[in-house]
Backbone as a printed PyTorch tensor [residue, N CA C, xyz], in Angstrom:
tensor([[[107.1860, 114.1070,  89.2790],
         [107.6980, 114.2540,  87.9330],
         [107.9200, 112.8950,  87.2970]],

        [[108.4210, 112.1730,  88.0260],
         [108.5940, 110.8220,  87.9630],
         [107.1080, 110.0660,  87.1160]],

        [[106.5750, 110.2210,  87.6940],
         [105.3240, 109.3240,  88.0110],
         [104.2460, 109.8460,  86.5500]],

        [[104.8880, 111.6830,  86.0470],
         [104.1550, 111.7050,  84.8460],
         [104.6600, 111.6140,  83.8060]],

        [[105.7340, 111.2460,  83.9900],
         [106.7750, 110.8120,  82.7370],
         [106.3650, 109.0750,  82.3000]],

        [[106.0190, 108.4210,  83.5680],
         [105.6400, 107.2730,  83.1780],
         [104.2570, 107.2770,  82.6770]],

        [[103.4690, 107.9480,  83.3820],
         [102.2780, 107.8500,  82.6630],
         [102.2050, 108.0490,  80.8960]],

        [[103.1800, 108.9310,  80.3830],
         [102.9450, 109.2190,  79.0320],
         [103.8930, 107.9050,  78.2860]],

        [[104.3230, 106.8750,  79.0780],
         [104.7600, 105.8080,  78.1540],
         [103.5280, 104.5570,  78.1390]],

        [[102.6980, 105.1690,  77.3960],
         [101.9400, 103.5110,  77.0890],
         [101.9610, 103.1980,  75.8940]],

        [[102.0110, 101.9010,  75.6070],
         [101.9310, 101.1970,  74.9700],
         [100.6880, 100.9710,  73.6870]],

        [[100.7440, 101.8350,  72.6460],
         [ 99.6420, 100.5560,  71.8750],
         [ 99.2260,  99.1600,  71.9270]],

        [[ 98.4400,  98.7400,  72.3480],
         [ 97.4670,  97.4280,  72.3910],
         [ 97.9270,  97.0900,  74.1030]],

        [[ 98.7970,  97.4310,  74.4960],
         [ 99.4750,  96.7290,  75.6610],
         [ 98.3160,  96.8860,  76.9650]],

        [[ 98.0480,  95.2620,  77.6820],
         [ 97.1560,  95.2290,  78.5740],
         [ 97.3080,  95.9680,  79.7590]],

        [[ 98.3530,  96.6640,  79.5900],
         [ 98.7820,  97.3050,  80.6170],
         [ 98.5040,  99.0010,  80.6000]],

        [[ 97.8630,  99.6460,  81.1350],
         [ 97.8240, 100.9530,  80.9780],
         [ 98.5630, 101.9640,  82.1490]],

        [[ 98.7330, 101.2510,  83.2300],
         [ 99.3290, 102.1750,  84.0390],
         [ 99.9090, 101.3110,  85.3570]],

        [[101.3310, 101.6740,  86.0450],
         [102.1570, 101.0620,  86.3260],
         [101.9890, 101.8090,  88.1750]],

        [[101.5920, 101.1730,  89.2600],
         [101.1600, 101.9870,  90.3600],
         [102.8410, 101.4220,  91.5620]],

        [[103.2930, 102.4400,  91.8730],
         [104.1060, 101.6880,  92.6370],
         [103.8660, 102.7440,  93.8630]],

        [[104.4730, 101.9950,  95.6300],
         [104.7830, 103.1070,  96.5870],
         [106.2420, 103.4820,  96.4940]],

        [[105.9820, 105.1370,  96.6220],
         [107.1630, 105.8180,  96.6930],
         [108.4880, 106.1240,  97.6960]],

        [[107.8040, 105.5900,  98.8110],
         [109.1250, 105.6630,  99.9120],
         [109.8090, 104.4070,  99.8690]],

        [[110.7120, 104.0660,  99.6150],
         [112.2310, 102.9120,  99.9250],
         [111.8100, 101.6030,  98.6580]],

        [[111.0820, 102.1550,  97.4260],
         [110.3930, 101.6180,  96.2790],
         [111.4050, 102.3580,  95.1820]],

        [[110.3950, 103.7990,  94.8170],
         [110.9750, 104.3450,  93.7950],
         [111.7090, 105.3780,  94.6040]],

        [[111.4300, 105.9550,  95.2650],
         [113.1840, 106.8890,  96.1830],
         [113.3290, 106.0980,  97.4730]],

        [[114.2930, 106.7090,  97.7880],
         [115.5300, 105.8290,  99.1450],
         [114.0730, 106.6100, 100.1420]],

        [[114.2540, 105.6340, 101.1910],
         [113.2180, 106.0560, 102.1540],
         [114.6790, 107.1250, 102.9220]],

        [[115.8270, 107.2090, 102.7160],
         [116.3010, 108.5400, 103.0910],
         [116.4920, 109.9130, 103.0270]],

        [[115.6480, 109.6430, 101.9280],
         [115.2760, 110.5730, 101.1960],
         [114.8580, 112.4330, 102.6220]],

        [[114.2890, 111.8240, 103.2620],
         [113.6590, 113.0190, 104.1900],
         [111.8810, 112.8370, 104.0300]],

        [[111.4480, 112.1030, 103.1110],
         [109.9550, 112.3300, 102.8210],
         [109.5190, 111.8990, 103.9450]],

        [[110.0200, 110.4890, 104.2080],
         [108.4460, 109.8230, 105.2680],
         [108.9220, 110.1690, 106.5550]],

        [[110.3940, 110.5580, 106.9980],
         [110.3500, 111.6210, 108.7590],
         [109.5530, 112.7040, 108.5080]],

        [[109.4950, 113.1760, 107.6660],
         [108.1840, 114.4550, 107.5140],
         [107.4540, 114.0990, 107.3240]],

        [[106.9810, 113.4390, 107.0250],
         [105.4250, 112.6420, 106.6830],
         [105.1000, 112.1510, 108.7160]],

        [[106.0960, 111.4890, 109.0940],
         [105.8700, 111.0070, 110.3730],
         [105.5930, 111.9940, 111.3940]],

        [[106.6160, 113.3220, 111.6070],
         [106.2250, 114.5710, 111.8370],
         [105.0820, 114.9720, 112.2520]],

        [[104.4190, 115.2230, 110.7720],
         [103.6090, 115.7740, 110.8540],
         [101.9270, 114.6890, 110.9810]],

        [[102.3970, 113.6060, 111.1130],
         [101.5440, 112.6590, 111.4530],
         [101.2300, 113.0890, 113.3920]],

        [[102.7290, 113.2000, 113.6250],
         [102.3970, 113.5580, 115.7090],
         [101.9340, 114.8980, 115.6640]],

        [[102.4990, 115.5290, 114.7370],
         [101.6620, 117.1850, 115.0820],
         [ 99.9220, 116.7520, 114.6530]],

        [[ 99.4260, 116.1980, 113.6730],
         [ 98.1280, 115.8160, 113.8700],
         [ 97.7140, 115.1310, 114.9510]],

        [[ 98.1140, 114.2510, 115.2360],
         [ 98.1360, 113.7010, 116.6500],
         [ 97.4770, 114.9230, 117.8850]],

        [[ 98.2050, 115.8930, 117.6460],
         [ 98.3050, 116.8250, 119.0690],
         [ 97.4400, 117.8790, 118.8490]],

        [[ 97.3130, 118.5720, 117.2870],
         [ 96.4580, 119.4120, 116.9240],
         [ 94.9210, 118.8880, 116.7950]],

        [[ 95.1360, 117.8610, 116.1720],
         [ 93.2490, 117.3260, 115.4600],
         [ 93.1270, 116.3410, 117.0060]],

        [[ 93.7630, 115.4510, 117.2000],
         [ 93.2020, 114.4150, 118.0090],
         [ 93.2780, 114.6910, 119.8320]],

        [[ 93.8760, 115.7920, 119.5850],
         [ 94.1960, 115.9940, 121.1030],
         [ 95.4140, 115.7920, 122.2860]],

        [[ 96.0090, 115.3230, 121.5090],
         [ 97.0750, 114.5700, 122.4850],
         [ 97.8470, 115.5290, 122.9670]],

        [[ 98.3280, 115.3300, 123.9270],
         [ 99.0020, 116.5180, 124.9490],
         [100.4060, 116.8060, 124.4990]],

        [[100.8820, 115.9770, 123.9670],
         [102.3480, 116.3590, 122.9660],
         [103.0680, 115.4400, 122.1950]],

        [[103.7460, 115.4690, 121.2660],
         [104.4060, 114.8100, 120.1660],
         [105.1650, 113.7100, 120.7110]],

        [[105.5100, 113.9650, 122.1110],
         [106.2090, 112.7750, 122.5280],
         [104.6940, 111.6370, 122.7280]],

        [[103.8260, 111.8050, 123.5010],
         [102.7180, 111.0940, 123.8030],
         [102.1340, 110.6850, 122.3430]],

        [[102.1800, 111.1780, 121.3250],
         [101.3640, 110.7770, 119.9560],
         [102.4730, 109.6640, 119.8190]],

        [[103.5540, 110.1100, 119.9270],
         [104.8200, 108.6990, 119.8090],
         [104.3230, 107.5410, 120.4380]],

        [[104.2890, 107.6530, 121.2040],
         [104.0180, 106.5160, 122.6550],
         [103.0920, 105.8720, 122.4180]],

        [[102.1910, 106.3700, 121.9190],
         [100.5780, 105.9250, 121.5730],
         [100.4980, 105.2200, 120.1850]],

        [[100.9140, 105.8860, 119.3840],
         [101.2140, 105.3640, 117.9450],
         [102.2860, 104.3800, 117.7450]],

        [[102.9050, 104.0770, 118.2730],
         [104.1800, 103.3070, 118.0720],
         [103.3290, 101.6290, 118.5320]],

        [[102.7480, 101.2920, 119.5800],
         [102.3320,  99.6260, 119.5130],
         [101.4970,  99.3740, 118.4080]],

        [[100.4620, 100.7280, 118.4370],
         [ 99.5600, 100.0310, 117.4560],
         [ 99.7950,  99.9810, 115.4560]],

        [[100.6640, 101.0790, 115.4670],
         [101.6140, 100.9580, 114.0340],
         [102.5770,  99.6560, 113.9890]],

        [[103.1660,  98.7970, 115.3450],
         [103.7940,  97.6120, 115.0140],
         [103.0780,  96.5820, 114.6260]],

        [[101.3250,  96.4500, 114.6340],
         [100.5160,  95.3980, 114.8580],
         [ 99.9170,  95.9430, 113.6650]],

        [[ 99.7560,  97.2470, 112.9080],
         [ 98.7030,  97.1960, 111.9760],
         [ 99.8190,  97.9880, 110.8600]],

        [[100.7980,  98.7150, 110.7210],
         [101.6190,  98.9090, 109.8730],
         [101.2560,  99.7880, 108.6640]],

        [[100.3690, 100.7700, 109.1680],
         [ 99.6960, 102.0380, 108.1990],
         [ 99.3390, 102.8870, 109.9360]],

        [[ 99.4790, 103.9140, 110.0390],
         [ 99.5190, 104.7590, 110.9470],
         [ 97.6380, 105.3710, 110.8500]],

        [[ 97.5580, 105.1680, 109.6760],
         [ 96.0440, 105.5430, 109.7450],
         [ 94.8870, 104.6080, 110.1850]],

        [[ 95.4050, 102.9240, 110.3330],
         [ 94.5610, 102.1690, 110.7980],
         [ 94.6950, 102.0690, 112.1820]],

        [[ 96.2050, 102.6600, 112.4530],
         [ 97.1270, 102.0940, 114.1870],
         [ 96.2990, 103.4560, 114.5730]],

        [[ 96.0120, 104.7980, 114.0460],
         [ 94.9240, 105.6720, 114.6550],
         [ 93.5040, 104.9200, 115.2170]],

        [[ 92.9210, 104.5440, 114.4280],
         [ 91.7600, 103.5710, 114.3000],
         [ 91.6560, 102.9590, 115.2050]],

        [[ 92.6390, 101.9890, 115.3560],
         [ 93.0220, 100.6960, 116.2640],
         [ 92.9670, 101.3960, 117.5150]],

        [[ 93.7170, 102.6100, 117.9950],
         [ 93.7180, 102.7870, 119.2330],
         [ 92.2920, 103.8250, 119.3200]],

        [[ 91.4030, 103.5060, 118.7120],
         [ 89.8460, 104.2300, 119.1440],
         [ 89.3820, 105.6480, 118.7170]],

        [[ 90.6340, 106.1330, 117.8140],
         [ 90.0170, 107.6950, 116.9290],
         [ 89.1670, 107.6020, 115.7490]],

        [[ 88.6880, 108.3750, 115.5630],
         [ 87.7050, 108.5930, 114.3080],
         [ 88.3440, 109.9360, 113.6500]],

        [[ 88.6990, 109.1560, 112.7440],
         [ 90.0100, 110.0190, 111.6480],
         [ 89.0060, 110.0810, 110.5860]],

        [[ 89.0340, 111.0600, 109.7830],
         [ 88.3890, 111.0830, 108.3350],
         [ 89.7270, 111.2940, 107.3410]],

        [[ 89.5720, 110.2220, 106.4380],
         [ 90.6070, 110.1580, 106.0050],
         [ 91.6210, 110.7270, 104.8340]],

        [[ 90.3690, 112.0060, 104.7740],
         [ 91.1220, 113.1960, 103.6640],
         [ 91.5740, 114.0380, 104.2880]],

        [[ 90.7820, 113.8900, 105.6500],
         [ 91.9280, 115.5210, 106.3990],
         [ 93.2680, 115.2990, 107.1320]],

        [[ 92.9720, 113.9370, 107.1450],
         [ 94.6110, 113.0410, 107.3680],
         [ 94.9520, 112.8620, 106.2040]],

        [[ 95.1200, 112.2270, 104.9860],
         [ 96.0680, 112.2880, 103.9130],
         [ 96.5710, 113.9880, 103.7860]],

        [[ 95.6160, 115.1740, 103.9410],
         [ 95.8680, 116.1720, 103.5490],
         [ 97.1220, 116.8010, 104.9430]],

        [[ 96.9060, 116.1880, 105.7780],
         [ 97.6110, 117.0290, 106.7730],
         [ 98.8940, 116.3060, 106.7550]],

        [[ 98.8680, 115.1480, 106.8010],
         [100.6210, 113.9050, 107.2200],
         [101.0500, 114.2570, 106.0480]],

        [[100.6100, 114.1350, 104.8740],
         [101.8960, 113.8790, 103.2950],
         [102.0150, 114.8990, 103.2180]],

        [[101.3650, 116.2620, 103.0750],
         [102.0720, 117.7920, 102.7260],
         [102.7320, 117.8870, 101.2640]],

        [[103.8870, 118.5710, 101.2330],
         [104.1530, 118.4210,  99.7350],
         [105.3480, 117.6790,  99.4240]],

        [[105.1700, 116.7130,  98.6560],
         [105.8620, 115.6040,  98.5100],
         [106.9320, 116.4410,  97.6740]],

        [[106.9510, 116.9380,  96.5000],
         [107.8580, 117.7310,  95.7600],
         [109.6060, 118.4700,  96.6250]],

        [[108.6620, 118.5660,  98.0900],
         [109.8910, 119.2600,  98.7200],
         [111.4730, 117.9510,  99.1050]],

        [[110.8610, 116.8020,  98.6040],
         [111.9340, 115.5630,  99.2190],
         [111.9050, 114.6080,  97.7930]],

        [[111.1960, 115.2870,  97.1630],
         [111.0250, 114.0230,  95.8880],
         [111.1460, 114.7140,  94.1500]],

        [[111.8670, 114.8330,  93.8220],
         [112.0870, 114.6500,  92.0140],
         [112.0160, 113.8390,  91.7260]],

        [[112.9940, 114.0970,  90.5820],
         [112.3370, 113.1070,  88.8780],
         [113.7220, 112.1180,  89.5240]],

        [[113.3110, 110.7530,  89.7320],
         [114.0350, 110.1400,  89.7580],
         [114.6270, 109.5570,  88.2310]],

        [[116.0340, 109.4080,  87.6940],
         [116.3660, 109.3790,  86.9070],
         [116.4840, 107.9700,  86.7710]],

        [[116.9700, 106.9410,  87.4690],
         [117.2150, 105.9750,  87.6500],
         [115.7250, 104.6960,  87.3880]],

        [[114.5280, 105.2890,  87.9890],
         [113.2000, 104.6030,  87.7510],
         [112.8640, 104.9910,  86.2000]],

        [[113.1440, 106.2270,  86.2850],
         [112.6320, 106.6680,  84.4580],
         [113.2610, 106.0510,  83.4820]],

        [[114.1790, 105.7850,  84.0810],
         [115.3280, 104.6730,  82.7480],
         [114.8840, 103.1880,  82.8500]],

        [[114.1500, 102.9660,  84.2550],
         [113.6090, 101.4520,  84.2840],
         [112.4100, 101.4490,  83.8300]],

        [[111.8730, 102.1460,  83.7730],
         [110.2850, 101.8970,  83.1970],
         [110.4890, 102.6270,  81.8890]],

        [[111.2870, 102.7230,  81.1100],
         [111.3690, 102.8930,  79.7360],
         [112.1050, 101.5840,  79.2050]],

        [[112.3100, 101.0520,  80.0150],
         [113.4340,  99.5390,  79.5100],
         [112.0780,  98.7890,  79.1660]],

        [[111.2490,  98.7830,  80.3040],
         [109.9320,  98.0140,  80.4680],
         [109.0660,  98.5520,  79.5590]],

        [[109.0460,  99.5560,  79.2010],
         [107.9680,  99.7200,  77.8290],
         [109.1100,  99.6020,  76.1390]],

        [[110.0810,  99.6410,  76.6640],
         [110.5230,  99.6380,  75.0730],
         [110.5740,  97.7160,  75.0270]],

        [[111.1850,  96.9420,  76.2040],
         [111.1180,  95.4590,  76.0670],
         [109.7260,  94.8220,  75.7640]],

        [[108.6400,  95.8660,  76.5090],
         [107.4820,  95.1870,  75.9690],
         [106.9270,  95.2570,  74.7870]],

        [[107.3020,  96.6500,  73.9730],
         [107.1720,  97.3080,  72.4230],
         [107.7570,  95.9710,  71.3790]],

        [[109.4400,  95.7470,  72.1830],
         [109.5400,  94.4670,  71.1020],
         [109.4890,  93.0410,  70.8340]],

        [[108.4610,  92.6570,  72.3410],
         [107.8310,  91.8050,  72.2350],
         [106.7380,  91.3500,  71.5440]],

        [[105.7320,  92.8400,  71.7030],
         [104.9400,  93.2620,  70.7520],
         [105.1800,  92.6500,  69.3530]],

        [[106.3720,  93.0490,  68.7120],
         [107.0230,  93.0770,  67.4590],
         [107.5810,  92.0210,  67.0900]],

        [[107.8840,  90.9080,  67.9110],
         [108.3820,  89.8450,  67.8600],
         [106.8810,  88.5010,  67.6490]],

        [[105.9450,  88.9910,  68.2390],
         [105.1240,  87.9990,  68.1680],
         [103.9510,  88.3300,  66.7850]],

        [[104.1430,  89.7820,  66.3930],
         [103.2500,  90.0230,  65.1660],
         [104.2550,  89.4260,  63.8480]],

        [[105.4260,  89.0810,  64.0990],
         [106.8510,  88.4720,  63.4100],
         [106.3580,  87.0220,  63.1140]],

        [[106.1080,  86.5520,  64.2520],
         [105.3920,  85.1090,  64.3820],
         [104.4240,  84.9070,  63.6070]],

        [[103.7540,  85.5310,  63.1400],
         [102.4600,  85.6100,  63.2980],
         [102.2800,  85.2050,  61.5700]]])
């Protein structure tokens, strides 16, 4: 909700058309609950698609090579799977909606940032 509220603030002339940020411990608290479910269901892929004998072992396995490469989809990689990487985005993120609303707090910051840039806008056609 967040994310299409910002989209509908652009700017006339502004070089900027769209504002990309990550959403865990960025624009919501990574306490949110999103990315332990996201992680979740990263070991249940682990055990369902890749084989692994159980969620504790996808732990075990995933845990050195996520400290050295720091995206779980390359630390797959790294330790020798062949992941395709839509049936992993589709299976680990699930539905984000269930841990994530309209943050109120970002929507008030990225309206500061398009109305400060509106009267900058206005300040330099002033100049002008």
């Amino acid at each position: 909700a967040a994310v299409r509220a910002v989209e509908a603030m652009t700017v006339p002339g502004s070089e900027i058309d769209h504002l990309l940020f990550d959403l865990d411990g960025t624009l919501y608290a990574i306490e949110n609950g999103y990315e332990l479910a996201c992680r979740e269901r990263l070991f249940e892929f682990m055990v369902e698609r890749l084989g692994l004998p159980s969620k504790d072992a996808a732990r075990e396995l995933w845990r050195p090579h996520f400290a050295t490469h720091n995206q779980s989809l390359k630390a797959l990689r790294a330790a020798g799977f062949v992941v395709d990487s839509d049936e992993y985005w589709a299976y680990t993120r699930g539905d984000a909606s269930t841990h994530l609303g309209a943050n109120d707090d970002a929507i008030a910051f990225f309206e500061s940032l398009m109305t400060r840039r509106g009267e900058e806008e206005e300040e330099e056609e002033e100049e002008e």
